[in-house]
N, CA, C and O atoms as a GROMACS GRO file, in nm:
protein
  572
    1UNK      N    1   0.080  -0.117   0.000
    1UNK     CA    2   0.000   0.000   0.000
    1UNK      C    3   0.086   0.126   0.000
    1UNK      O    4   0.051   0.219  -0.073
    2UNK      N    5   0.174   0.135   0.062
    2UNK     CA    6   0.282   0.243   0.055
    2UNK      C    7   0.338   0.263  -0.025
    2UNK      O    8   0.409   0.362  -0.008
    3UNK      N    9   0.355   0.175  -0.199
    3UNK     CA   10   0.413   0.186  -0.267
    3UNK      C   11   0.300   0.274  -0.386
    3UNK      O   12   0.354   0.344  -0.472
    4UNK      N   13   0.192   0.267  -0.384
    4UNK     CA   14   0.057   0.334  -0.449
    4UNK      C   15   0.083   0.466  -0.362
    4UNK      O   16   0.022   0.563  -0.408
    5UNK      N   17   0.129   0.483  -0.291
    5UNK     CA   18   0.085   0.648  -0.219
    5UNK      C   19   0.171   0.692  -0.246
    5UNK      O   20   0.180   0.815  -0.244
    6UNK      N   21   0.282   0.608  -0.285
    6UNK     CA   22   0.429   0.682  -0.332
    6UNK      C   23   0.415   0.736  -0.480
    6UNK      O   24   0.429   0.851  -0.524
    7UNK      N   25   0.377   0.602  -0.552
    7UNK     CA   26   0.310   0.684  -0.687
    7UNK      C   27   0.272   0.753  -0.702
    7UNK      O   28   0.305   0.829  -0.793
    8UNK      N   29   0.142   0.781  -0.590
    8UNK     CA   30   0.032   0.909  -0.633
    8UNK      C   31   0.085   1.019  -0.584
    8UNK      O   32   0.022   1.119  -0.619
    9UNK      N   33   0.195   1.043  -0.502
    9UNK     CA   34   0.204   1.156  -0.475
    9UNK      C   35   0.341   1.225  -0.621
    9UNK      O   36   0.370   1.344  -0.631
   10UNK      N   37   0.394   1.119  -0.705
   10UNK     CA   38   0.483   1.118  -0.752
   10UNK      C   39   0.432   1.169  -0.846
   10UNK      O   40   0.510   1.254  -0.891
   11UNK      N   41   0.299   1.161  -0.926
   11UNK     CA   42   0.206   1.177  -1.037
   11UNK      C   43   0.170   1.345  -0.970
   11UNK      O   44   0.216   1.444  -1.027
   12UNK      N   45   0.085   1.358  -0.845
   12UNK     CA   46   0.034   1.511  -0.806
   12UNK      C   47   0.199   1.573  -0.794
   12UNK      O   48   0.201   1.677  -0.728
   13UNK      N   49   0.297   1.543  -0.831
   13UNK     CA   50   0.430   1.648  -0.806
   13UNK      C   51   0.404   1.630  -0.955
   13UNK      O   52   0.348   1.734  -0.992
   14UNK      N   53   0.414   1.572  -1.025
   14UNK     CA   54   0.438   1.582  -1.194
   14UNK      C   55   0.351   1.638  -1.225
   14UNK      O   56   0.356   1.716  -1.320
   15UNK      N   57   0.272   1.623  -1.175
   15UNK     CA   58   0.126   1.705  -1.241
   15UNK      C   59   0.167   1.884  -1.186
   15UNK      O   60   0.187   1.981  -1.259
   16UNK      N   61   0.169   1.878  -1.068
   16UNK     CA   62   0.184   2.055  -1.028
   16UNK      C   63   0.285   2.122  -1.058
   16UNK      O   64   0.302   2.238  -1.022
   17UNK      N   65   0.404   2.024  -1.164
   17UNK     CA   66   0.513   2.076  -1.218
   17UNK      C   67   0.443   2.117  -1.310
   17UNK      O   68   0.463   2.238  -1.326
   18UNK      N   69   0.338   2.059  -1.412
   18UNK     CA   70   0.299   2.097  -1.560
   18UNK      C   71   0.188   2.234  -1.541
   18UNK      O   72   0.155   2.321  -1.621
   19UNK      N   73   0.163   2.217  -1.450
   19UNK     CA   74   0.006   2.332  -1.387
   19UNK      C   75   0.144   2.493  -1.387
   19UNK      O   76   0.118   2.601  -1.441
   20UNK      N   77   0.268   2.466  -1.318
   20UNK     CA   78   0.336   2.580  -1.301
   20UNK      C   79   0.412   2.643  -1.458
   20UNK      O   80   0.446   2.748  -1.513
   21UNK      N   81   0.406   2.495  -1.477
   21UNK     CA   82   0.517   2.545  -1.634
   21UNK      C   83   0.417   2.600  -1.743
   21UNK      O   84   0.458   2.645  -1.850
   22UNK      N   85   0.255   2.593  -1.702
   22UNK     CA   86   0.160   2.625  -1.836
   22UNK      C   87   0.137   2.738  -1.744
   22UNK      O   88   0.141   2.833  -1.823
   23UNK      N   89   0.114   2.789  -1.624
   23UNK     CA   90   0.108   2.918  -1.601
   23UNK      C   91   0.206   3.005  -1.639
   23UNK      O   92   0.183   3.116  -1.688
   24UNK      N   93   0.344   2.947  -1.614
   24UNK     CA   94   0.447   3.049  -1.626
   24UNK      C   95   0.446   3.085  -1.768
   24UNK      O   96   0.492   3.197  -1.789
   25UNK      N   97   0.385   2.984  -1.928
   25UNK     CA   98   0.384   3.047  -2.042
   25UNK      C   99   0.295   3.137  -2.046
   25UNK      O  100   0.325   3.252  -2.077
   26UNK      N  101   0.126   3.090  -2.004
   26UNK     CA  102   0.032   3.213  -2.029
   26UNK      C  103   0.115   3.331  -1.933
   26UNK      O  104   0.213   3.359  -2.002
   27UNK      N  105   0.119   3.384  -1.851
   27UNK     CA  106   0.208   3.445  -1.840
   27UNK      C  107   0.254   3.551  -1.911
   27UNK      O  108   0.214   3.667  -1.910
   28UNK      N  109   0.396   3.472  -2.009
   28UNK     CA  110   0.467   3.523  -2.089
   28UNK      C  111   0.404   3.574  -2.184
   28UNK      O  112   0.439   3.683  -2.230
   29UNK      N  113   0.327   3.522  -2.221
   29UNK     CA  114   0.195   3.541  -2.376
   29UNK      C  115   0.136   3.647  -2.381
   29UNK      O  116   0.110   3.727  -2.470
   30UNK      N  117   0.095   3.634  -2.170
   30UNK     CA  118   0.027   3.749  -2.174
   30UNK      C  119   0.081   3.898  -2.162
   30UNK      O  120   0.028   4.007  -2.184
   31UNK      N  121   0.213   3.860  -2.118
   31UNK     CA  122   0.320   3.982  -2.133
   31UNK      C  123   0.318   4.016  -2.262
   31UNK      O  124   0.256   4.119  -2.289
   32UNK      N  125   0.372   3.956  -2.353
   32UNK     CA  126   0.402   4.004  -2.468
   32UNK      C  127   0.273   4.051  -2.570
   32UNK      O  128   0.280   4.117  -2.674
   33UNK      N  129   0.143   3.988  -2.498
   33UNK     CA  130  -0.015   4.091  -2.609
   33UNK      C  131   0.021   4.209  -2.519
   33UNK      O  132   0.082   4.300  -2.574
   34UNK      N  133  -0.009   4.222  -2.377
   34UNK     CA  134   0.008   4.346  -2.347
   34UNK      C  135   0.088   4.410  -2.369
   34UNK      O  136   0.057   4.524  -2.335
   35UNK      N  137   0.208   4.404  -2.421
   35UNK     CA  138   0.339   4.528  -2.511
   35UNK      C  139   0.306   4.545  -2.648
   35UNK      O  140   0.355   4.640  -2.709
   36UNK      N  141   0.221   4.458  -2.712
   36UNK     CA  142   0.207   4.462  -2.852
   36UNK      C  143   0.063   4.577  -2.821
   36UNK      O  144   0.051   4.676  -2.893
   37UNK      N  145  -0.019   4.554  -2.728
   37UNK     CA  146  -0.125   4.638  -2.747
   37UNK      C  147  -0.100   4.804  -2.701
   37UNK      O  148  -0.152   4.910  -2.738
   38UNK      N  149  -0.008   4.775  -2.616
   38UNK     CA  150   0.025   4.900  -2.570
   38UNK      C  151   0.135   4.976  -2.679
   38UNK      O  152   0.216   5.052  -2.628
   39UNK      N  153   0.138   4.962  -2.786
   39UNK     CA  154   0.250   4.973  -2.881
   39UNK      C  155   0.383   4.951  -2.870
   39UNK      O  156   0.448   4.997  -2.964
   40UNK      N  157   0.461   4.880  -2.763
   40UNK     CA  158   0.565   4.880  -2.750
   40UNK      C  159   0.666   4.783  -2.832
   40UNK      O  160   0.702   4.669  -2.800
   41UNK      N  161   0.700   4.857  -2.940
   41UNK     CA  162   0.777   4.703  -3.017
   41UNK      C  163   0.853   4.630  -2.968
   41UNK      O  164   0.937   4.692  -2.902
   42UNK      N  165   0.870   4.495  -2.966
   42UNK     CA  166   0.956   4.453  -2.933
   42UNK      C  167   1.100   4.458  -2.937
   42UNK      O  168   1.130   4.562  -2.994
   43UNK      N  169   1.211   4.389  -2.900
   43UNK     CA  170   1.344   4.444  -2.950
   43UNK      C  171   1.395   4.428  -3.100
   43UNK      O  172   1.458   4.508  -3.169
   44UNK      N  173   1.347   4.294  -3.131
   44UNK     CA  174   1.332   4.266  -3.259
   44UNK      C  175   1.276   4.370  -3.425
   44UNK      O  176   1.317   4.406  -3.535
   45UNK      N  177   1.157   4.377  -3.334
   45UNK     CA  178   1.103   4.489  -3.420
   45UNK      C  179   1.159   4.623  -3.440
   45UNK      O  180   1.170   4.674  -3.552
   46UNK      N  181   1.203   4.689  -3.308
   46UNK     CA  182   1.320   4.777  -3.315
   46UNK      C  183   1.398   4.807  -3.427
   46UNK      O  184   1.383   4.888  -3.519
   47UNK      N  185   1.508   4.700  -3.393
   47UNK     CA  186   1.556   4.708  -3.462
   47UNK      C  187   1.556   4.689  -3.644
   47UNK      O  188   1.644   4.728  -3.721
   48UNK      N  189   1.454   4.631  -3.672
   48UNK     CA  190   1.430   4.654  -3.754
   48UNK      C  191   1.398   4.730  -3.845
   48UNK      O  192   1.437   4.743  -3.961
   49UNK      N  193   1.292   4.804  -3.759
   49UNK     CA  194   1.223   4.962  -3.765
   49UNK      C  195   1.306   5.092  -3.817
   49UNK      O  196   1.272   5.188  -3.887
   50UNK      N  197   1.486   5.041  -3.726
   50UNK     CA  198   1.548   5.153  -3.776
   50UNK      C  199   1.653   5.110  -3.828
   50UNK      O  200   1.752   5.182  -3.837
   51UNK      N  201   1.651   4.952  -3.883
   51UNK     CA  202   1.712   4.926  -4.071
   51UNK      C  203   1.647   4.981  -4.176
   51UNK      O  204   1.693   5.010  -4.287
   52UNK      N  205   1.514   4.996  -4.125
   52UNK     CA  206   1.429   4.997  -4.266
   52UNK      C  207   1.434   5.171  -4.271
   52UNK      O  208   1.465   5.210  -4.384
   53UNK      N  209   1.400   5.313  -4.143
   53UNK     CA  210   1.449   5.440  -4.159
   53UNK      C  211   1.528   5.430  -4.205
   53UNK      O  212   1.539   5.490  -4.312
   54UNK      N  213   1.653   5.339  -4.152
   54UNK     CA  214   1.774   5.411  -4.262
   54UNK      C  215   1.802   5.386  -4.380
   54UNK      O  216   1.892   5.449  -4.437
   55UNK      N  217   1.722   5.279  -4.447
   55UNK     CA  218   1.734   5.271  -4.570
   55UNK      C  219   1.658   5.346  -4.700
   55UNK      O  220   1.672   5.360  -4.822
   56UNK      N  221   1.570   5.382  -4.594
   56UNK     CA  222   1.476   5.539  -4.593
   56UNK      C  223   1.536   5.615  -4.662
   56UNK      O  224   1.552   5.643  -4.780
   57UNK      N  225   1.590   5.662  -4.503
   57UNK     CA  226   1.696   5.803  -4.524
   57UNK      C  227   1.805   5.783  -4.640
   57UNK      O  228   1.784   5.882  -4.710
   58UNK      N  229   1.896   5.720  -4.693
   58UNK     CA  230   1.961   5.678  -4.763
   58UNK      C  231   1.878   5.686  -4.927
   58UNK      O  232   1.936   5.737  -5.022
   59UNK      N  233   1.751   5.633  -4.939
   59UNK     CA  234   1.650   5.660  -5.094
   59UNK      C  235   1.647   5.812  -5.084
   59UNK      O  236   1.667   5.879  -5.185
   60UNK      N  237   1.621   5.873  -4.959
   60UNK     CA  238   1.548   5.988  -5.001
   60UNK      C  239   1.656   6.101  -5.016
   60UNK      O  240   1.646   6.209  -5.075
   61UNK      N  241   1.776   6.039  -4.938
   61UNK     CA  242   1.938   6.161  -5.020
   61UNK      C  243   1.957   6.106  -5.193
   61UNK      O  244   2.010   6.165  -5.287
   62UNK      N  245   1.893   5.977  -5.188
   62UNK     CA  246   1.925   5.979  -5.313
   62UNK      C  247   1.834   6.031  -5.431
   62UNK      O  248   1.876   6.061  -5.543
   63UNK      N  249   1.722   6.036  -5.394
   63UNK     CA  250   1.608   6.116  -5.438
   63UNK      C  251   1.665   6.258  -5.461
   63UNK      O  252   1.682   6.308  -5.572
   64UNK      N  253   1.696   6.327  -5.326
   64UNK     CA  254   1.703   6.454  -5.350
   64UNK      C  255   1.838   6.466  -5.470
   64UNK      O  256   1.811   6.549  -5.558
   65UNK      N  257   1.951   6.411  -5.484
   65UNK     CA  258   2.050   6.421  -5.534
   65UNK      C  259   1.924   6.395  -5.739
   65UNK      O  260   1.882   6.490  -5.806
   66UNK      N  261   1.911   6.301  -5.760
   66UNK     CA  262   1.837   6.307  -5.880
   66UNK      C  263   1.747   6.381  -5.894
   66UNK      O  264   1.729   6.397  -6.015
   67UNK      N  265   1.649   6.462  -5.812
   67UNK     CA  266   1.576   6.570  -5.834
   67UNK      C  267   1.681   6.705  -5.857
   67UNK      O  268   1.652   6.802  -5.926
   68UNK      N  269   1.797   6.688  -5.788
   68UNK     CA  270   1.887   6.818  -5.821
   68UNK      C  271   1.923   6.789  -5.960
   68UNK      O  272   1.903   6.891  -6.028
   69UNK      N  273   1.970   6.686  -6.034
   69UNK     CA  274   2.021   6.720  -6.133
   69UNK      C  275   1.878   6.715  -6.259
   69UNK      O  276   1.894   6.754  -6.375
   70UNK      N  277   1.766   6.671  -6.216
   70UNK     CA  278   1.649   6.725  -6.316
   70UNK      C  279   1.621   6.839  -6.292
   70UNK      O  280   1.558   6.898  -6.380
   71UNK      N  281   1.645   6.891  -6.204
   71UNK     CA  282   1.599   7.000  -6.204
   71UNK      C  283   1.730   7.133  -6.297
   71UNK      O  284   1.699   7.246  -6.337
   72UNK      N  285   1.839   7.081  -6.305
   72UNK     CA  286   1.952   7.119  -6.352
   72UNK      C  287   1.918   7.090  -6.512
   72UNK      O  288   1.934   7.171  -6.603
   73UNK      N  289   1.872   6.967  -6.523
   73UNK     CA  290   1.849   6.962  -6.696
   73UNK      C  291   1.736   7.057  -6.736
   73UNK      O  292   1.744   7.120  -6.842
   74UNK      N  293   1.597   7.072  -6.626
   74UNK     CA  294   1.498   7.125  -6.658
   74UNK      C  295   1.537   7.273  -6.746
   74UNK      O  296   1.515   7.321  -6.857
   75UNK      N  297   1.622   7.319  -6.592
   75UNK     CA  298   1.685   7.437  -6.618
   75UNK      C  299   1.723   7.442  -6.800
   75UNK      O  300   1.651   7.481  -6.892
   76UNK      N  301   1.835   7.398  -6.801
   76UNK     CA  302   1.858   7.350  -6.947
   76UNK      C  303   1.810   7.332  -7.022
   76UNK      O  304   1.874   7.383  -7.114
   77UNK      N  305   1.711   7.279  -7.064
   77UNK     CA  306   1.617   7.262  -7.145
   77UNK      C  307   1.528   7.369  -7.190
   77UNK      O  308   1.499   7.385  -7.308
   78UNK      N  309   1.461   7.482  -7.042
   78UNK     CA  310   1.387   7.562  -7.065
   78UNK      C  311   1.510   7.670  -7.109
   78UNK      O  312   1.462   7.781  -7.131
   79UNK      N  313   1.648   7.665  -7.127
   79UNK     CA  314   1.727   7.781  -7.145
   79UNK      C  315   1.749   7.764  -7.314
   79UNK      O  316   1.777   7.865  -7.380
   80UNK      N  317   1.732   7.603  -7.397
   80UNK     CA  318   1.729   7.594  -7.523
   80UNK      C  319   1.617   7.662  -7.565
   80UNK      O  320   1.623   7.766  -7.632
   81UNK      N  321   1.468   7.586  -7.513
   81UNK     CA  322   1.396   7.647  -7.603
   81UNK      C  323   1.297   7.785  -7.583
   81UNK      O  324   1.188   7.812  -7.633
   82UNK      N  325   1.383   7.857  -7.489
   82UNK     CA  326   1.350   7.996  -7.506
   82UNK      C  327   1.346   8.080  -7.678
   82UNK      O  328   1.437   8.056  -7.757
   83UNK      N  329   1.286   8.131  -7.697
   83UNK     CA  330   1.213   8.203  -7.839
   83UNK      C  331   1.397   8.245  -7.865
   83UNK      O  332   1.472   8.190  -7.946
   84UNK      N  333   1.422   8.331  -7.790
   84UNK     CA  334   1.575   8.436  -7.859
   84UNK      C  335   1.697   8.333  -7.831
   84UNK      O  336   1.807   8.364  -7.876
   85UNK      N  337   1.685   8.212  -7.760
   85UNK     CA  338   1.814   8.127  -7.790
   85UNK      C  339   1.807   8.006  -7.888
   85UNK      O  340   1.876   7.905  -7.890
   86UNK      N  341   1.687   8.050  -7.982
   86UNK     CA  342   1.677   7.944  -8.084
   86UNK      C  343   1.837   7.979  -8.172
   86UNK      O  344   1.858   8.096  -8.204
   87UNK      N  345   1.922   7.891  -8.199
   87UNK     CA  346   2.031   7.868  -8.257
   87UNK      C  347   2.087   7.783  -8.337
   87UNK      O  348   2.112   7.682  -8.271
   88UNK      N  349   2.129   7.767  -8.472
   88UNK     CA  350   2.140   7.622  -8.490
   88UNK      C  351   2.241   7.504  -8.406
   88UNK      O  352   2.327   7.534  -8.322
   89UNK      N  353   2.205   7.362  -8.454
   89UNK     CA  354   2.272   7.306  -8.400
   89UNK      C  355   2.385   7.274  -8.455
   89UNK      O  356   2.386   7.226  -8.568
   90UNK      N  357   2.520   7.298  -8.372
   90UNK     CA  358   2.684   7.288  -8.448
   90UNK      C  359   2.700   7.139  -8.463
   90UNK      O  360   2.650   7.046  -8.400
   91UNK      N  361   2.782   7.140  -8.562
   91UNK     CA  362   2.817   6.987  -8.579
   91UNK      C  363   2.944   6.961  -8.467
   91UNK      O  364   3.026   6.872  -8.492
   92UNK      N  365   2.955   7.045  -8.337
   92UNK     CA  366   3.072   7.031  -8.270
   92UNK      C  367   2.985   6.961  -8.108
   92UNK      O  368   3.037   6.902  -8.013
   93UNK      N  369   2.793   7.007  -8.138
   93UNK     CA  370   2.752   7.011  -8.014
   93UNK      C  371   2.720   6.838  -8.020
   93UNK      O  372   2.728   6.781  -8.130
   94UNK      N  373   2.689   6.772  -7.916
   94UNK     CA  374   2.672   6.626  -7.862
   94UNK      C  375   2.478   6.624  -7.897
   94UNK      O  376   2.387   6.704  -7.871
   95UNK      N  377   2.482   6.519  -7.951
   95UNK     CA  378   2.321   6.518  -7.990
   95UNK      C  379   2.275   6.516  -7.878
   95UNK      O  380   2.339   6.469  -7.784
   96UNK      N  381   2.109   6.589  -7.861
   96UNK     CA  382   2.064   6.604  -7.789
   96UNK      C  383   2.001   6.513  -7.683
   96UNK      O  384   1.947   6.558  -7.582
   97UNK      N  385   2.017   6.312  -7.728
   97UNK     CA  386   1.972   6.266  -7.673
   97UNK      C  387   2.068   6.211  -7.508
   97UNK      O  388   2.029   6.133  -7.422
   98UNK      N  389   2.194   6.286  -7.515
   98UNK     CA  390   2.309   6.280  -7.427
   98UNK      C  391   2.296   6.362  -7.338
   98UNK      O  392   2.398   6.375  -7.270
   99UNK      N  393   2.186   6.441  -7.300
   99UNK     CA  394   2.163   6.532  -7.202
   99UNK      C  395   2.067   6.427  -7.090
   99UNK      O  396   2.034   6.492  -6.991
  100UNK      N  397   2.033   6.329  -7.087
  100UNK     CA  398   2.018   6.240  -7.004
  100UNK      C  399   1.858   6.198  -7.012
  100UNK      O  400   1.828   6.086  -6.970
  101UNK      N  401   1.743   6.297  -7.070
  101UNK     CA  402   1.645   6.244  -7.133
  101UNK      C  403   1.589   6.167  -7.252
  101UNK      O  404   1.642   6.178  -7.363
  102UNK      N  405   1.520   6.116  -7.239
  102UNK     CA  406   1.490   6.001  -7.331
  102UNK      C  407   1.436   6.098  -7.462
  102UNK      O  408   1.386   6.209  -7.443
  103UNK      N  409   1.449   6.058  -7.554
  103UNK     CA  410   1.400   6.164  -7.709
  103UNK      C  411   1.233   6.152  -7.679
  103UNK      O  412   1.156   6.248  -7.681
  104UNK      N  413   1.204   6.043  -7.657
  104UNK     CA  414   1.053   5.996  -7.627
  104UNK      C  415   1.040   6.144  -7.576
  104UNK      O  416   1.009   6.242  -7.644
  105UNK      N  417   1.076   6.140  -7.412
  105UNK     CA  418   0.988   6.266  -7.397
  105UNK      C  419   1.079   6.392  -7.378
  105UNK      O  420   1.072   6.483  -7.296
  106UNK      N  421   1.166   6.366  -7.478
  106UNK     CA  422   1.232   6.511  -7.526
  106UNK      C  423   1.084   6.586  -7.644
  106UNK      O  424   1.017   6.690  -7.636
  107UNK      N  425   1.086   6.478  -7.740
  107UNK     CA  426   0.987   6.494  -7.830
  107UNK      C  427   0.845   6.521  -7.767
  107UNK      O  428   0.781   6.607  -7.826
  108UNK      N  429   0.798   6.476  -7.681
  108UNK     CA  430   0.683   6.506  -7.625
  108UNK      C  431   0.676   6.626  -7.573
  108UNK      O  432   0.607   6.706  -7.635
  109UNK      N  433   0.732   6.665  -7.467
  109UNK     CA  434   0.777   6.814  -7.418
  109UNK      C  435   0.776   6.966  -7.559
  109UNK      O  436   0.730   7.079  -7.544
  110UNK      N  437   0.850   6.898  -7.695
  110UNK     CA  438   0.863   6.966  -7.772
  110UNK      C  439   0.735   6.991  -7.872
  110UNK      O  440   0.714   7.081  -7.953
  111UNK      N  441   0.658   6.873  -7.833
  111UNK     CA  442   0.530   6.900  -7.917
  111UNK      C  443   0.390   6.946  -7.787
  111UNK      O  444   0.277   6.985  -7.817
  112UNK      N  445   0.430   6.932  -7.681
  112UNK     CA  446   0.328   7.013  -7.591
  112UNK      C  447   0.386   7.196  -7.608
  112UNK      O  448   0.298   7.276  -7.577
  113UNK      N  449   0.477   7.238  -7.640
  113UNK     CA  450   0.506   7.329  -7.627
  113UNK      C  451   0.475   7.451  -7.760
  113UNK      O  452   0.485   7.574  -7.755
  114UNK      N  453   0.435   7.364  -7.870
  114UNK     CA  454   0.391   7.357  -7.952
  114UNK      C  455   0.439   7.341  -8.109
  114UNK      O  456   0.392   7.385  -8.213
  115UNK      N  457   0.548   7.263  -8.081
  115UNK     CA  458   0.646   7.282  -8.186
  115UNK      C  459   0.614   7.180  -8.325
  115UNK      O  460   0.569   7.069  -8.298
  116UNK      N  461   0.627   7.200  -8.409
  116UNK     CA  462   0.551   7.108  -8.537
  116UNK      C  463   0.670   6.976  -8.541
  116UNK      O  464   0.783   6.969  -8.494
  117UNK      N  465   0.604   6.897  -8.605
  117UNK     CA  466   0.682   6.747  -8.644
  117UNK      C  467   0.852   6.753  -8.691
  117UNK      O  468   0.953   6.687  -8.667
  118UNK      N  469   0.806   6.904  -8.796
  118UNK     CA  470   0.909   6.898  -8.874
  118UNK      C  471   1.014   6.988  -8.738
  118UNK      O  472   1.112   6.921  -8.706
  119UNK      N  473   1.004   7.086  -8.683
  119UNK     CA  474   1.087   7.156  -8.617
  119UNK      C  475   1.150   7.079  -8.537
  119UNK      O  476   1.271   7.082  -8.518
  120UNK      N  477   1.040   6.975  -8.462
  120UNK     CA  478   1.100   6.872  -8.330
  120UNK      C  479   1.225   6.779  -8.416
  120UNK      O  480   1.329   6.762  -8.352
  121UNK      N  481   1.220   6.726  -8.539
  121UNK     CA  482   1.279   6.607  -8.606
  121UNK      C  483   1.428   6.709  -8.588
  121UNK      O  484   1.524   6.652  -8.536
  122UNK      N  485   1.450   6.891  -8.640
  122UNK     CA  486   1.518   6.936  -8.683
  122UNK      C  487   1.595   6.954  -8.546
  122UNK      O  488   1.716   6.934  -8.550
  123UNK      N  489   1.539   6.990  -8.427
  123UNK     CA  490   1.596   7.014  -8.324
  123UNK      C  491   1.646   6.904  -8.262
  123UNK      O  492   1.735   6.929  -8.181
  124UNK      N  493   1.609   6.764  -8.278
  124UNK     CA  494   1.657   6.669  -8.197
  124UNK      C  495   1.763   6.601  -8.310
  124UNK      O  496   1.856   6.530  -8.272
  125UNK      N  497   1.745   6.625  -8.428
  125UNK     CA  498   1.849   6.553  -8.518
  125UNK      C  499   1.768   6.390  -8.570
  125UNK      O  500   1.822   6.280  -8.578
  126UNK      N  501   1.649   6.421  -8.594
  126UNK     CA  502   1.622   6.295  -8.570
  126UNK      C  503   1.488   6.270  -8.716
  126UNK      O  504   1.410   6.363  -8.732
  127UNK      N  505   1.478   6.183  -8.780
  127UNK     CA  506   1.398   6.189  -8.908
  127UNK      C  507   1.267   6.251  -8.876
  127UNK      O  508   1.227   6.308  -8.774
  128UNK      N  509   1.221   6.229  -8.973
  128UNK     CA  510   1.078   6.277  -8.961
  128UNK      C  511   0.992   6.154  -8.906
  128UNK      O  512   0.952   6.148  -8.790
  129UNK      N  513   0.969   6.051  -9.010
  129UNK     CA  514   0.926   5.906  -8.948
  129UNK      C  515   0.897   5.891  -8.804
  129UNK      O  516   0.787   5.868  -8.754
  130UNK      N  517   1.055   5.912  -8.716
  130UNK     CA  518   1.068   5.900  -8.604
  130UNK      C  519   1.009   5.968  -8.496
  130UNK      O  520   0.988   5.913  -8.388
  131UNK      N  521   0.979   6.092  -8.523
  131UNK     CA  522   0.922   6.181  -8.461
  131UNK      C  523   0.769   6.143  -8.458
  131UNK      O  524   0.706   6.108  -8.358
  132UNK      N  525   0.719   6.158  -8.597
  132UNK     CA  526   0.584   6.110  -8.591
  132UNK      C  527   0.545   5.951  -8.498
  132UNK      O  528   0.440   5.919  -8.442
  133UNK      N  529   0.657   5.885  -8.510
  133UNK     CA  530   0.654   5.759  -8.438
  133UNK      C  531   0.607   5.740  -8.283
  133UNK      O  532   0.530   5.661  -8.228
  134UNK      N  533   0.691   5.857  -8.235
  134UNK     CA  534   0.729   5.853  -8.115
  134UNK      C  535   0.589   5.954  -8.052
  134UNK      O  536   0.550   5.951  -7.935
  135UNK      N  537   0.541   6.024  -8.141
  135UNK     CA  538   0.398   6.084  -8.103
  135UNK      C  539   0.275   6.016  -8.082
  135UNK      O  540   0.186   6.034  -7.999
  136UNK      N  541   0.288   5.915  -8.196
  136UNK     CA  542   0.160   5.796  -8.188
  136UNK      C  543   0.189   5.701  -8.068
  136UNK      O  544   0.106   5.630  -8.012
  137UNK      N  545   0.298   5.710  -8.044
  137UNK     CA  546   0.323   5.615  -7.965
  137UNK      C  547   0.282   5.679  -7.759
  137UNK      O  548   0.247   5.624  -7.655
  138UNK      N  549   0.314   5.806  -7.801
  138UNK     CA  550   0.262   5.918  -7.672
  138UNK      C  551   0.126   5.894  -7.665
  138UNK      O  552   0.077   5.871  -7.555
  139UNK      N  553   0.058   5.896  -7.760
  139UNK     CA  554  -0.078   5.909  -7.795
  139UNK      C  555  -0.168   5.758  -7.763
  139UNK      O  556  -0.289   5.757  -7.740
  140UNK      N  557  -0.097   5.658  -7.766
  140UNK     CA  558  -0.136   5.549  -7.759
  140UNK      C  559  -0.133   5.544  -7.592
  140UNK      O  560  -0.236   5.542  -7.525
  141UNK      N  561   0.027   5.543  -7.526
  141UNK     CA  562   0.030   5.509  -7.396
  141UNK      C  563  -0.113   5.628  -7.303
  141UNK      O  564  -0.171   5.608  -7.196
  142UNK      N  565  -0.124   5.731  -7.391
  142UNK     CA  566  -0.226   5.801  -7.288
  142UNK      C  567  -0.336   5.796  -7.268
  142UNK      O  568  -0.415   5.882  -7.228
  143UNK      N  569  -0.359   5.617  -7.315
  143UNK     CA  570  -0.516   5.636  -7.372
  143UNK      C  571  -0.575   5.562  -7.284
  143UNK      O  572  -0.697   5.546  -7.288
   0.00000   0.00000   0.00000
């Protein structure tokens, strides 16, 4: 008979080990909803939080650095096709598609501004065909 009471008390210790070890998780569980509800990120998240700002910060110097130099071509561009610096083009100057915009919407720009097929072909160096090409083709994507 003493060897059954030894059991059972051996089973209620195993057992009030598992009763402490499932409290001590809810517990933890419940620690960690209450930091998530209270907004507190975890450390994990942290750090993460400020890999991802700085990779942020890092797009948006690089942003600003490419908005400086469009805005440098803009410049440029509006300094060609001002009315009194119409000039021809030298056979010494770099075709115009080397200023870092695409002819696409070099040509587009030049026909919102109101310039005819033939003037845009003459100013960019570029056929006639092509020009008209590159308009239908404006005309298509805007549809």
């Amino acid at each position: 008979m003493e060897y059954w009471v030894f059991m059972q008390m051996i089973l209620e210790l195993g057992l009030l080990v598992v009763v402490v070890v499932s409290l001590l998780r809810i517990r933890s569980w419940y620690k960690n909803i209450m930091a998530l509800q209270a907004g507190q990120p975890s450390r994990e998240e942290a750090l993460k939080m400020a890999e991802l700002a700085q990779n942020l910060e890092e797009r948006r110097q690089h942003l600003e650095e490419l908005l400086a130099q469009l805005d440098q071509k803009a410049a440029a561009i509006q300094k060609l096709s001002r009315p009194g610096s119409r000039s021809k083009i030298s056979a010494d100057s770099p075709p115009p598609w080397e200023n870092g915009l695409s002819l696409r919407s070099q040509v587009e720009n030049l026909h919102h501004q109101g310039c005819s097929t033939e003037e845009i072909a003459r100013r960019l160096q570029m056929n006639l065909a092509e020009v008209k090409m590159a308009l239908d083709l404006s005309r298509v994507r805007s549809r």
